[in-house]
DSSP file (Angstrom, degrees, kcal/mol; ACC not computed):
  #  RESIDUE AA STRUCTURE BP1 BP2  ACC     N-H-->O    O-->H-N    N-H-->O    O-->H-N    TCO  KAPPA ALPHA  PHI   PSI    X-CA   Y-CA   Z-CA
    1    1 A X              0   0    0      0, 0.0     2,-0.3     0, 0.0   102,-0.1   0.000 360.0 360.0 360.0 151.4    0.0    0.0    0.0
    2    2 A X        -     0   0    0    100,-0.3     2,-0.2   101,-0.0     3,-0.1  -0.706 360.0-163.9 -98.8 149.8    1.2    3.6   -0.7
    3    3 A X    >   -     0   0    0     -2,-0.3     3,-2.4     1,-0.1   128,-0.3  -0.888  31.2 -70.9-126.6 156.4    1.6    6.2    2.2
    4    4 A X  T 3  S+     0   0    0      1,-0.2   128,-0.2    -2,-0.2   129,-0.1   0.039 106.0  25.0 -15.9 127.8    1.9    9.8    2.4
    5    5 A X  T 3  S+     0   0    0    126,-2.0     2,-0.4     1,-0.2    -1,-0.2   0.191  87.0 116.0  97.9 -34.7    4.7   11.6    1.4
    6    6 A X  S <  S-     0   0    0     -3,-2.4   125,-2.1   125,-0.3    -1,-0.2  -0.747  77.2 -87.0 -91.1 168.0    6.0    9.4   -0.9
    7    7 A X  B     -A  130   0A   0     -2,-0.4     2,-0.6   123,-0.3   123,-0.2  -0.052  50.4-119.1-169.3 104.5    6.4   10.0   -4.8
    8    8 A X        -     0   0    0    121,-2.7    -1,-0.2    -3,-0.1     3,-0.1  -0.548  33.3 -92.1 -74.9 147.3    3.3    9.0   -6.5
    9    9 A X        -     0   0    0     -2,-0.6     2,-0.1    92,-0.1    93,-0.0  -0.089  41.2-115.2 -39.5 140.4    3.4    6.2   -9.1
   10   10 A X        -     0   0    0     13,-0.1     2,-0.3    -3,-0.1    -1,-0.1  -0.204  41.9-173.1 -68.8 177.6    4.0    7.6  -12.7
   11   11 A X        -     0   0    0     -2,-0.1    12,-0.4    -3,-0.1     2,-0.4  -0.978  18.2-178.4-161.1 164.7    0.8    6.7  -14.4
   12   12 A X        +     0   0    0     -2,-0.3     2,-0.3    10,-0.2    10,-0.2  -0.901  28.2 140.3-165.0 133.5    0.0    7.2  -18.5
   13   13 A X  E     -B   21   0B   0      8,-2.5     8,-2.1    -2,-0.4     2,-0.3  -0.924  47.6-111.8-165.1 164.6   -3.7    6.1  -19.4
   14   14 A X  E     -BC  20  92B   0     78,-0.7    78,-3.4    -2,-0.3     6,-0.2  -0.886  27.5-147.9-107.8 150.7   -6.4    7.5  -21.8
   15   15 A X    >   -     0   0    0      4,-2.5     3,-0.5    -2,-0.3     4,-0.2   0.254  45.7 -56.4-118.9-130.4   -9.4    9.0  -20.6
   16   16 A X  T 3  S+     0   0    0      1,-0.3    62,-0.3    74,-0.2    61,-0.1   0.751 136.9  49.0 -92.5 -33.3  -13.3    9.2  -22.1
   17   17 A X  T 3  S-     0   0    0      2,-0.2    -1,-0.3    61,-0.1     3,-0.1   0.475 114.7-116.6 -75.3 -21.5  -11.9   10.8  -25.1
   18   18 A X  S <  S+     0   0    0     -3,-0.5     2,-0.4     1,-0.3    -2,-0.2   0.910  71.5 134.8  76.8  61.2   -9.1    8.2  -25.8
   19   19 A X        -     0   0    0     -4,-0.2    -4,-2.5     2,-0.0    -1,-0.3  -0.996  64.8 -96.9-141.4 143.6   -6.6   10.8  -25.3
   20   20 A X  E     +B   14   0B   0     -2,-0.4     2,-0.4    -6,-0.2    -6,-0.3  -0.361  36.8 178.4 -68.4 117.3   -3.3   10.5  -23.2
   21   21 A X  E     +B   13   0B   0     -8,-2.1    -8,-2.5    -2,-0.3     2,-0.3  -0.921  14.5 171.4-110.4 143.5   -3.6   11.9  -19.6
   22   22 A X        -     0   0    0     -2,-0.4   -10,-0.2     1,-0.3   -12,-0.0  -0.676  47.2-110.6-125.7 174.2    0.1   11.4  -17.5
   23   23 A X  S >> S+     0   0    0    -12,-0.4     3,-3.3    -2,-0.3     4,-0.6   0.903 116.4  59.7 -28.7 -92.7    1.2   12.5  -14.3
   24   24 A X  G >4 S+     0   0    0      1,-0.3     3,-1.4   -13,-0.2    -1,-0.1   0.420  76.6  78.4 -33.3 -43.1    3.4   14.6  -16.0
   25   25 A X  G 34 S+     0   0    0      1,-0.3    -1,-0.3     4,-0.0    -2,-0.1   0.544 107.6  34.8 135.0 -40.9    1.1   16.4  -17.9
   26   26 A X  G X4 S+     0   0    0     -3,-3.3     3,-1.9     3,-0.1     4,-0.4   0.328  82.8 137.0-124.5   6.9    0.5   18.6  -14.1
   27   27 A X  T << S-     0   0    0     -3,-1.4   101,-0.2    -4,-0.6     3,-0.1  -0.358  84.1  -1.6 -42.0 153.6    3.9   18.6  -12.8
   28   28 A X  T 3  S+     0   0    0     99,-2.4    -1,-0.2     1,-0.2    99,-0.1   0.665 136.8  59.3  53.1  20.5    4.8   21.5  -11.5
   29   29 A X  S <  S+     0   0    0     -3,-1.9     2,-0.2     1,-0.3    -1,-0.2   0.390  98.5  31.8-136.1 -69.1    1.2   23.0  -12.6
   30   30 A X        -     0   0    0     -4,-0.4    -1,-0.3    96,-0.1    34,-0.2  -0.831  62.9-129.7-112.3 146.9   -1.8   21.2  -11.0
   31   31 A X  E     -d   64   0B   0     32,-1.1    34,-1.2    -2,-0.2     2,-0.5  -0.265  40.4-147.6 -62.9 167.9   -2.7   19.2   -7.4
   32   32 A X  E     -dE  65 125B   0     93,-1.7     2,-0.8    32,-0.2    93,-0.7  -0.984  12.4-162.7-138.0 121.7   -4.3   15.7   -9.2
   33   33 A X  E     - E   0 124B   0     32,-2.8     2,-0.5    -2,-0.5    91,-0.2  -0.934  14.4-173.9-110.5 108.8   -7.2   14.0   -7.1
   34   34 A X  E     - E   0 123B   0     89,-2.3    89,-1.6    -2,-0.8     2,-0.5  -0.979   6.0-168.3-124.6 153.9   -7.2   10.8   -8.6
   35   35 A X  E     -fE  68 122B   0     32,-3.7    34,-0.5    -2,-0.5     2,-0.4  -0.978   8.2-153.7-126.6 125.2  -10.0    8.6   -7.4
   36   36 A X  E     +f   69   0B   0     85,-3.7    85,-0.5    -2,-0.5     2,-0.4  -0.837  24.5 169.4 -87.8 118.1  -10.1    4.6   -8.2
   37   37 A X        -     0   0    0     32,-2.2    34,-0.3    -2,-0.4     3,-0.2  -0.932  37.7-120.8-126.8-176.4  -13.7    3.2   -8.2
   38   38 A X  S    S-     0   0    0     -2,-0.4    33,-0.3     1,-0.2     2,-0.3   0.813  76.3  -1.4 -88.5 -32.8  -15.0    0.0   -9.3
   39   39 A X        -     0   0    0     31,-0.1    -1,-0.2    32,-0.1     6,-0.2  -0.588  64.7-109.4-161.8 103.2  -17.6    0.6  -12.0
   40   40 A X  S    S+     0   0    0     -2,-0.3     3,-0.1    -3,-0.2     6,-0.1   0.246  93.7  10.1 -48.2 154.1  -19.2    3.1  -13.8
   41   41 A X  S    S+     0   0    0      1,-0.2     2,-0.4     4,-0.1    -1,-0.1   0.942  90.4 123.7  54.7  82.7  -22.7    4.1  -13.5
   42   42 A X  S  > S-     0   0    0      1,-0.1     4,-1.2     0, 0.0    -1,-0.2  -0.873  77.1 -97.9-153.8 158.5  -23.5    1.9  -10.1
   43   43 A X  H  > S+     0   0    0     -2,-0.4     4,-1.7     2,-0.2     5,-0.1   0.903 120.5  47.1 -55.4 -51.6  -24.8    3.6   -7.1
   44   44 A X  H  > S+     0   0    0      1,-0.2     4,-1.9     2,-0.2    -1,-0.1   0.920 123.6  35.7 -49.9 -64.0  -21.5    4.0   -5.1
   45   45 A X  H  > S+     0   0    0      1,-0.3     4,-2.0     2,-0.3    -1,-0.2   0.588 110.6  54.8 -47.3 -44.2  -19.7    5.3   -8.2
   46   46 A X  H  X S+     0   0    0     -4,-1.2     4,-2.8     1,-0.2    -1,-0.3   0.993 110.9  50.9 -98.1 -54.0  -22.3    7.1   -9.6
   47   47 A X  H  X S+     0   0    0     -4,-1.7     4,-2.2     2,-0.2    -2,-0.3   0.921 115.8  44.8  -7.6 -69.0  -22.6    9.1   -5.6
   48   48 A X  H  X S+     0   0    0     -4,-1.9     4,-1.4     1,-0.2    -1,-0.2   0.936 112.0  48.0 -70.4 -36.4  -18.9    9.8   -5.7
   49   49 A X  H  X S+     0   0    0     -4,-2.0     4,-1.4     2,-0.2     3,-0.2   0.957 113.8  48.4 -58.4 -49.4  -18.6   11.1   -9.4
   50   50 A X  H  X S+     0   0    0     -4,-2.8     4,-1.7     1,-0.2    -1,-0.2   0.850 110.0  49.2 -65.4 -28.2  -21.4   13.3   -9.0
   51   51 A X  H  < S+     0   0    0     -4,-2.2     4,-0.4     2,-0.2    -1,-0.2   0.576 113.4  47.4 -77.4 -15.8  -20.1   14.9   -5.6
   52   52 A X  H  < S+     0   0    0     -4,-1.4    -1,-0.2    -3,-0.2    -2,-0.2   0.547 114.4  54.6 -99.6 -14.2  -16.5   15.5   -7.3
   53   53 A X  H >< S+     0   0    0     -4,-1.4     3,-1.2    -5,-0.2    -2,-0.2   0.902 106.5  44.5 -70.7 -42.3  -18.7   16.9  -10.1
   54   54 A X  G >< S+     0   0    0     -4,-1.7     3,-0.5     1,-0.3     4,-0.4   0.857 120.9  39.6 -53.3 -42.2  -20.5   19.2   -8.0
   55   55 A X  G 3> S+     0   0    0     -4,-0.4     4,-1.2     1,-0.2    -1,-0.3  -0.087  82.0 115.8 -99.9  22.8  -17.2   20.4   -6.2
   56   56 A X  G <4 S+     0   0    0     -3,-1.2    -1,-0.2     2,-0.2    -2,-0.1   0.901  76.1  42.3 -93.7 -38.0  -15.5   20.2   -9.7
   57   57 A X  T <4 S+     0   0    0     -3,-0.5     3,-0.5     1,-0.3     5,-0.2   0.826 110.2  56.2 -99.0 -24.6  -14.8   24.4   -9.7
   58   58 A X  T  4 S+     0   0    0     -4,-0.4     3,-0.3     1,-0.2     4,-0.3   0.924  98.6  54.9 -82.6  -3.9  -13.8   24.6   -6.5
   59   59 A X  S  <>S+     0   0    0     -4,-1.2     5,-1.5     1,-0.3     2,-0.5   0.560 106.2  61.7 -54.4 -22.1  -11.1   22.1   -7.0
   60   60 A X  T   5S+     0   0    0     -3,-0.5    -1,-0.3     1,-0.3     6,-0.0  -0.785  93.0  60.0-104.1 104.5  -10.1   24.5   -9.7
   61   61 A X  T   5S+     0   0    0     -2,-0.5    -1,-0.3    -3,-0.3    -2,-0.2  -0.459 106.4  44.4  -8.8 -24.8   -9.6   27.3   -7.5
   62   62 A X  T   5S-     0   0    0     -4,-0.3   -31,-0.2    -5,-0.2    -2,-0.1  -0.324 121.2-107.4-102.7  54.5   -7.0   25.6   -5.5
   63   63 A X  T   5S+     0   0    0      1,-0.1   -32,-1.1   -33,-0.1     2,-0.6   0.542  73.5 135.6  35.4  22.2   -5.4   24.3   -8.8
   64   64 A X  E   < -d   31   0B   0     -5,-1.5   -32,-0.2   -34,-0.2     2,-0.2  -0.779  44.8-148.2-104.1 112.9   -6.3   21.0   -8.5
   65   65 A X  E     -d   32   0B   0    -34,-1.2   -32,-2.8    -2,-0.6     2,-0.1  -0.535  17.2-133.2 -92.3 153.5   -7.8   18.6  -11.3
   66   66 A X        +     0   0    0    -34,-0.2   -33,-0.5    -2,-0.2    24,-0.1   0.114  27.3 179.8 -85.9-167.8  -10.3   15.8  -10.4
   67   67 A X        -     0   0    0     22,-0.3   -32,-3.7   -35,-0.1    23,-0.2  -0.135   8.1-162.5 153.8 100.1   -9.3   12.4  -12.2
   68   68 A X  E     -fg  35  90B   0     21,-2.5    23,-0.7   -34,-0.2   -32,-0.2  -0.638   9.8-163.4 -97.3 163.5  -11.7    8.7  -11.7
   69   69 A X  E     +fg  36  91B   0    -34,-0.5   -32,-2.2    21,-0.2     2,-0.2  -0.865  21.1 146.8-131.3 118.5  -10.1    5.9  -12.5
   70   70 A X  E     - g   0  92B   0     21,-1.8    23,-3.0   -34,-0.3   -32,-0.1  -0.901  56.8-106.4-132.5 177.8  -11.8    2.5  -13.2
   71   71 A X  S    S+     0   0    0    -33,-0.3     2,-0.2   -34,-0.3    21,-0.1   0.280  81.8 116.4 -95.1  31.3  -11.3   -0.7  -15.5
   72   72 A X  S    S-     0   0    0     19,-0.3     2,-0.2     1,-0.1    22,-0.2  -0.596  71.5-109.2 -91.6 144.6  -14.5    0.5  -17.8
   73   73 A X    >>  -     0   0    0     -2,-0.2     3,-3.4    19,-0.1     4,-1.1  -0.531  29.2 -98.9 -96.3 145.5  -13.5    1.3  -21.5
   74   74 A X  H 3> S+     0   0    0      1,-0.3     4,-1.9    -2,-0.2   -56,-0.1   0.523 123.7  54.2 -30.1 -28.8  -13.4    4.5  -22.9
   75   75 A X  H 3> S+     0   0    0      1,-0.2     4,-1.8     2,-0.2    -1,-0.3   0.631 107.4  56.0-102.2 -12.0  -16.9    4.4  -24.7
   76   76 A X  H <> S+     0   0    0     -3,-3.4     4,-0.8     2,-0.2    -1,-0.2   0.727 108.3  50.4 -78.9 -23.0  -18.5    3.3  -21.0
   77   77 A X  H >X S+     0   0    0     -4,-1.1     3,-3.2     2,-0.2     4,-1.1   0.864 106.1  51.4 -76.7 -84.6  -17.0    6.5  -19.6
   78   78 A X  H >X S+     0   0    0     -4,-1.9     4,-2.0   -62,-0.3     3,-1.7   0.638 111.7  52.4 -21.5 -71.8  -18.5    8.6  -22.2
   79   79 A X  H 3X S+     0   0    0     -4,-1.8     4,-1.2     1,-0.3    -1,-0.3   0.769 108.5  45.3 -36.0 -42.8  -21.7    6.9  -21.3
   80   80 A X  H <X S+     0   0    0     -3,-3.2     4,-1.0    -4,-0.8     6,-0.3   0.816 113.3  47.5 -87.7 -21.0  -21.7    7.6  -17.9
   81   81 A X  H XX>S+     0   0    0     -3,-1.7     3,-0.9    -4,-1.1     5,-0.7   0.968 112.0  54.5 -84.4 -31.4  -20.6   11.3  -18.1
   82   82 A X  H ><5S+     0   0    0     -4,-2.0     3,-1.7     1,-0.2    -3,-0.2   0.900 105.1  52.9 -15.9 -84.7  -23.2   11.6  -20.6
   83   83 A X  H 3<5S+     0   0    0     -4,-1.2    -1,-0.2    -5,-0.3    -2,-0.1   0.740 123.2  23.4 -16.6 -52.5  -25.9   10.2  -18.3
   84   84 A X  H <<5S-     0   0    0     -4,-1.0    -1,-0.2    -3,-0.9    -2,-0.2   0.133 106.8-108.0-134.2  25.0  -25.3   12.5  -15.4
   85   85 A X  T <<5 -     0   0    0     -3,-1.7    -3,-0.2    -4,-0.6    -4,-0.1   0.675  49.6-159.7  81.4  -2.1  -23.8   15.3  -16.9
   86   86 A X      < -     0   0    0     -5,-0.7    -1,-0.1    -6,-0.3   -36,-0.1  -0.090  26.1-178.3 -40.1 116.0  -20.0   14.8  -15.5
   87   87 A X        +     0   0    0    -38,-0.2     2,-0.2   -37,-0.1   -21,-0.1  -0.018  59.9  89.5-118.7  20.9  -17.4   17.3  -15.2
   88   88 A X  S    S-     0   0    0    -23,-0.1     2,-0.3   -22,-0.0   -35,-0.0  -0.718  77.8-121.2-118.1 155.8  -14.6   15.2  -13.8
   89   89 A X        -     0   0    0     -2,-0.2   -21,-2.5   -74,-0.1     2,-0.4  -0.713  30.4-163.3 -85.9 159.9  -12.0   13.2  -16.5
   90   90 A X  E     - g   0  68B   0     -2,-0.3     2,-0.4   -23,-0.2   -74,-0.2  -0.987   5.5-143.9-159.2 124.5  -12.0    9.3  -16.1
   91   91 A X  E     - g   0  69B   0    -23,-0.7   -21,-1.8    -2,-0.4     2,-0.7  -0.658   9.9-125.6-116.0 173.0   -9.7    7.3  -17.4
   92   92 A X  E     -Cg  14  70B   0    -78,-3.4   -78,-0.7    -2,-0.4   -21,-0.2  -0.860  20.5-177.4-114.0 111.6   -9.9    3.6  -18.9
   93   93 A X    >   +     0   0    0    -23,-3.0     3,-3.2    -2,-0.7     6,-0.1  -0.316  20.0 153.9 -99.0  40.1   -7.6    1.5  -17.1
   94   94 A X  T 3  S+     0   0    0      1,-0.3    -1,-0.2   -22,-0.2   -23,-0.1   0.868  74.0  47.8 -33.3 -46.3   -8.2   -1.8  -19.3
   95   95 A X  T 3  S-     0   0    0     -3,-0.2    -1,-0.3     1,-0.1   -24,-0.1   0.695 101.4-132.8 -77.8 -20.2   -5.0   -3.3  -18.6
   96   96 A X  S <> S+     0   0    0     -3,-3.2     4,-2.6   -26,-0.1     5,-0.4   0.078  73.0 117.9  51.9 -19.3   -4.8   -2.8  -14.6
   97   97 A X  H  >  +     0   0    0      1,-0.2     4,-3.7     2,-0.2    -3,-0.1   0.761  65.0  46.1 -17.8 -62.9   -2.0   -1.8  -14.8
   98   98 A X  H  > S+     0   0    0      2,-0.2     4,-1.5     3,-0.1    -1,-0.2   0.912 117.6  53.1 -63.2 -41.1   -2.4    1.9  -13.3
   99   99 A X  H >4>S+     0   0    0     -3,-0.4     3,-3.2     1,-0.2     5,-1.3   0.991 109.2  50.3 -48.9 -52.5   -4.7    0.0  -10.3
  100  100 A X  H ><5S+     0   0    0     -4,-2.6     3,-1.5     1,-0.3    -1,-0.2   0.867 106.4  49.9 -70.4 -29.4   -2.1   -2.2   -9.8
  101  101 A X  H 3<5S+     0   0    0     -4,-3.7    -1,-0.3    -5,-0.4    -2,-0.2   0.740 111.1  46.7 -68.4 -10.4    0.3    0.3   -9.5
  102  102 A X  T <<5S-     0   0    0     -3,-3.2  -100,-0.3    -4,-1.5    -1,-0.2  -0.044 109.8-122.2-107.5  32.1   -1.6    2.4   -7.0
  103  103 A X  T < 5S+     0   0    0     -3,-1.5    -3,-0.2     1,-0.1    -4,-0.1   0.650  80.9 121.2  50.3  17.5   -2.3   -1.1   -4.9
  104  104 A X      < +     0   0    0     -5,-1.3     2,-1.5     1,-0.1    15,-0.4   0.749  44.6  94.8 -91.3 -13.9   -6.3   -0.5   -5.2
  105  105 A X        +     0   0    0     13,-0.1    13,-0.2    -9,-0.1    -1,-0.1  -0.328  64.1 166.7 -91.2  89.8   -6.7   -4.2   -7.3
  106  106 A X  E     -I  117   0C   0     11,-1.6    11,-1.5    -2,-1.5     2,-0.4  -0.158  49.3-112.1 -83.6-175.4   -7.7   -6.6   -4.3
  107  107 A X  E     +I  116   0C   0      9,-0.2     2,-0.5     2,-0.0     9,-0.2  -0.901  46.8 178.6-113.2 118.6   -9.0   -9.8   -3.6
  108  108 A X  E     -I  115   0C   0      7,-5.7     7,-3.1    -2,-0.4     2,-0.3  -0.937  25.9-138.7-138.3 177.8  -12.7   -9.2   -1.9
  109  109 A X  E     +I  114   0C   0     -2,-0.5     2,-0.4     5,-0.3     5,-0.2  -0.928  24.1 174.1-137.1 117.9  -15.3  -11.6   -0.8
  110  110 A X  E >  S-I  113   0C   0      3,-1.1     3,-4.9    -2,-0.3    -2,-0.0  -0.996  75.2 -14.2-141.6 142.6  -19.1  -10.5   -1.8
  111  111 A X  T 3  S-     0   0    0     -2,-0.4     3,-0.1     1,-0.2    -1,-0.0   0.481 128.8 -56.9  63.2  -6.6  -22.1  -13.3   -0.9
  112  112 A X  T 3  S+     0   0    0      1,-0.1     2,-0.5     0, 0.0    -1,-0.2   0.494 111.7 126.8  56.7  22.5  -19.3  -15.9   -0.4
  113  113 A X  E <   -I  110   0C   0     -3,-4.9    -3,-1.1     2,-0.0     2,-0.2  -0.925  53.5-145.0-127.4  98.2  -17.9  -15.4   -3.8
  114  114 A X  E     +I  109   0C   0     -2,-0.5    -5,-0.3    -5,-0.2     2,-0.2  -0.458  34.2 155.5 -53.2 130.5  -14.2  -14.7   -3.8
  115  115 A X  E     -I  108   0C   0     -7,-3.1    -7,-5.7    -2,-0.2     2,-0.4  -0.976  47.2-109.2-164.5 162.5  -13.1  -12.1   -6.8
  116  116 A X  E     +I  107   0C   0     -2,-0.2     2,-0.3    -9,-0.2    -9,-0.2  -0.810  48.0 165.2 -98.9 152.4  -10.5   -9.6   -7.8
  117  117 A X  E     -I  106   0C   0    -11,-1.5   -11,-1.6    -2,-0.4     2,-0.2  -0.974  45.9 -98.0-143.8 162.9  -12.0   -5.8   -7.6
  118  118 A X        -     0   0    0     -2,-0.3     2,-0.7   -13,-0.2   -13,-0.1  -0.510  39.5-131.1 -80.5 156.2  -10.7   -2.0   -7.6
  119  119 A X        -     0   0    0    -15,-0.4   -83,-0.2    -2,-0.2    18,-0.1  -0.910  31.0-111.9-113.8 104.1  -10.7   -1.0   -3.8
  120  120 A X        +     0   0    0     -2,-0.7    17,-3.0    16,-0.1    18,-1.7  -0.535  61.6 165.7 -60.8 126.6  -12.7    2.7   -4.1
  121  121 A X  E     - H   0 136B   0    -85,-0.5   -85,-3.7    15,-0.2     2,-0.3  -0.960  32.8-153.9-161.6 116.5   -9.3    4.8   -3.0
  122  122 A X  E     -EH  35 135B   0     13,-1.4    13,-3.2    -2,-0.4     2,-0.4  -0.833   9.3-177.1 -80.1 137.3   -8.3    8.6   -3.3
  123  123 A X  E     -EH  34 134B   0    -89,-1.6   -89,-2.3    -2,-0.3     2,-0.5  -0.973  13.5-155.7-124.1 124.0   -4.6    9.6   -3.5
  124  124 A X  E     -EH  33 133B   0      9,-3.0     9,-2.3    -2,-0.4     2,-0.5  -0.978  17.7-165.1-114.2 128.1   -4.2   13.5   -3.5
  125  125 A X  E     -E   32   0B   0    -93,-0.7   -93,-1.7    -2,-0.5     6,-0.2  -0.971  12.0-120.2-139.9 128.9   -0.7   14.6   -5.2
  126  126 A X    >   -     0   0    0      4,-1.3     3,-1.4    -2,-0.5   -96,-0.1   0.269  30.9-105.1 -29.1 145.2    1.2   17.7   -5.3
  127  127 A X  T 3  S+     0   0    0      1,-0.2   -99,-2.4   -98,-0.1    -1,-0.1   0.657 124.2  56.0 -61.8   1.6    2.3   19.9   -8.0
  128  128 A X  T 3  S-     0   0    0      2,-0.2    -1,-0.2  -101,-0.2  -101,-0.1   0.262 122.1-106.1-117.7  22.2    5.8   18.2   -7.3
  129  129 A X  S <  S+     0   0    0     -3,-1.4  -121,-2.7     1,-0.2     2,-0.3   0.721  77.2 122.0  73.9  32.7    4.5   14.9   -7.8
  130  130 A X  B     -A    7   0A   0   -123,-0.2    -4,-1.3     1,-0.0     2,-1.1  -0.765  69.2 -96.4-117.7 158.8    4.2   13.4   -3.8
  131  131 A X        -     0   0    0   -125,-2.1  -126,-2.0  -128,-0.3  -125,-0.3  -0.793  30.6-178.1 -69.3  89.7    1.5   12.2   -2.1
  132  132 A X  S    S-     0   0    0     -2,-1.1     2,-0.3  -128,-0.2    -1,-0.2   0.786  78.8  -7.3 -73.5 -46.2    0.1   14.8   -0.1
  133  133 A X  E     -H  124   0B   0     -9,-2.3    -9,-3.0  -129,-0.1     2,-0.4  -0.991  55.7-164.5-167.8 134.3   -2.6   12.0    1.2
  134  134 A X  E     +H  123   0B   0     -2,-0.3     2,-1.1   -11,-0.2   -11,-0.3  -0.937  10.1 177.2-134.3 140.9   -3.5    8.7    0.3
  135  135 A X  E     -H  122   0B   0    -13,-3.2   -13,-1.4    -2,-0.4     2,-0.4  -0.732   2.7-177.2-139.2 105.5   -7.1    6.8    1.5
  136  136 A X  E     +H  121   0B   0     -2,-1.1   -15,-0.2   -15,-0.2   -16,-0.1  -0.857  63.3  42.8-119.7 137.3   -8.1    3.5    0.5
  137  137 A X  S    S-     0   0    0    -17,-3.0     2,-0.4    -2,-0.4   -16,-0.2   0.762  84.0-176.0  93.2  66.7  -11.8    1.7    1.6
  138  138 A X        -     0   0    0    -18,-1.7     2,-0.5    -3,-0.1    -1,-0.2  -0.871  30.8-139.2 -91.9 146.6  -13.4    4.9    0.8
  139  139 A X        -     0   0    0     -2,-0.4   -18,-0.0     2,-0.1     0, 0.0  -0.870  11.2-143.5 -66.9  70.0  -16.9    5.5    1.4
  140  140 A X  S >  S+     0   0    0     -2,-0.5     3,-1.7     2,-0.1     2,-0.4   0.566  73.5  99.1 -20.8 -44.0  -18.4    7.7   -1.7
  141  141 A X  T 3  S-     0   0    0      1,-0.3    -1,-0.1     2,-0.1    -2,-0.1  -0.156 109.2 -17.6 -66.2 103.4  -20.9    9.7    0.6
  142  142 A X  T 3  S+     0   0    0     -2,-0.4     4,-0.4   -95,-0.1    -1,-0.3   0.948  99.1 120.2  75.3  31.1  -19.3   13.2    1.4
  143  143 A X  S X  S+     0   0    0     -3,-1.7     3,-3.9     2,-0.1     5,-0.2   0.872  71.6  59.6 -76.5 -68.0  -15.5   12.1    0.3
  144  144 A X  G >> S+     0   0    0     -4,-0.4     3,-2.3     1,-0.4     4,-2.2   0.724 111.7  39.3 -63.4 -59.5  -15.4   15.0   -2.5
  145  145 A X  G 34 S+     0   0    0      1,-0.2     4,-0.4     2,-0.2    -1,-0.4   0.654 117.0  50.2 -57.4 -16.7  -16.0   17.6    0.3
  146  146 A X  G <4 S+     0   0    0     -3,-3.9    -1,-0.2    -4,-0.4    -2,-0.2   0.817 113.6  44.5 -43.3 -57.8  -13.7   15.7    2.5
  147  147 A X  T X> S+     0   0    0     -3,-2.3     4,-2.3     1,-0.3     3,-0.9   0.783 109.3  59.4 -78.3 -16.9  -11.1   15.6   -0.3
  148  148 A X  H 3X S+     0   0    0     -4,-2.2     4,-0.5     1,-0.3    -1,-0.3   0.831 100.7  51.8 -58.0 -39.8  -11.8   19.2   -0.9
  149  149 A X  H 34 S+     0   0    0     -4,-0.4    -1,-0.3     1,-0.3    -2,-0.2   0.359 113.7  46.6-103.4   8.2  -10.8   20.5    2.8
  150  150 A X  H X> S+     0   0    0     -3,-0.9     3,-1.9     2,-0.1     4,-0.8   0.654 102.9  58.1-100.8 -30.1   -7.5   18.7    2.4
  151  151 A X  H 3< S+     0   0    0     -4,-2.3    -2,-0.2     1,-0.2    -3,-0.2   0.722 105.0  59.1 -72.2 -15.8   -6.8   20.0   -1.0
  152  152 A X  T 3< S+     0   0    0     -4,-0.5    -1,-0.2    -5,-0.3    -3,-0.1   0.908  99.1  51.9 -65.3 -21.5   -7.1   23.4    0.9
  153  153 A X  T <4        0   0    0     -3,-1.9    -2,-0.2     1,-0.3    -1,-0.1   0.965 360.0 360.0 -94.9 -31.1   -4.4   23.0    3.4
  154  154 A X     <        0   0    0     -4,-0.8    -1,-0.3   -92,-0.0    -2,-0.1   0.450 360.0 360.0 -49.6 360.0   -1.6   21.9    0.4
């Protein structure tokens, strides 16, 4: 698991558009909230997206871009910001790769039915690329305003 403080994970992925989003891309510019969840357009998901949508310009007012991540394919993002109107970018992590590099792709237990799933997790990173805060086993209800009053104090 990743902690505070350390050097977030490079990442490279494409988002709703099929267009390359990095890390790099806000060095030295923008804060990044990126937020893992498990599936587009589900109840949890669909809660947390809308609440980092809501909060989407004050995030830009402390320089900070919004960023989902899940393993749903670019034309299933479109669909879900489409659906509720979404003002956050979302990228399509097909491969797992980017989960696995931020340690959200577990082993969970639902019903008695062992499976692997994304672990709903926030990491908030600096313009210098560190992890100012990292939260995994998130709860969708009220995070964005949560993540909001830590992205103040950076």
């Amino acid at each position: 698991m990743l902690e505070a403080q350390q050097k977030a994970p490079d990442f490279q992925s494409v988002n709703q558009y099929d267009q390359p989003v990095s890390l790099s891309d806000y060095l030295g510019k923008k804060n990044v909230v990126l937020y893992f969840y498990p599936k587009d357009d589900t109840p949890g998901c669909t809660i947390e997206a809308n609440e980092f949508t809501q909060k989407a310009s004050e995030f830009a007012e402390y320089d900070t871009v919004v960023i989902g991540v899940s393993k749903d394919n670019c034309e299933s993002h479109r669909a879900f910001i489409d659906k509720f109107g979404l003002k956050v970018d979302l990228l399509a992590d097909t491969s797992g790769e980017l989960c696995e590099s931020y340690g959200v792709w577990r082993e969970r237990e639902k019903n008695g039915v062992k499976s692997m799933a994304i672990f709903r997790s926030t990491f908030i990173i600096d313009k210098q690329g560190n992890l100012a805060d990292v939260e995994y086993g998130v709860n969708p209800e009220g995070h964005a305003q949560a993540v909001l009053e830590k992205v103040k104090k950076l």
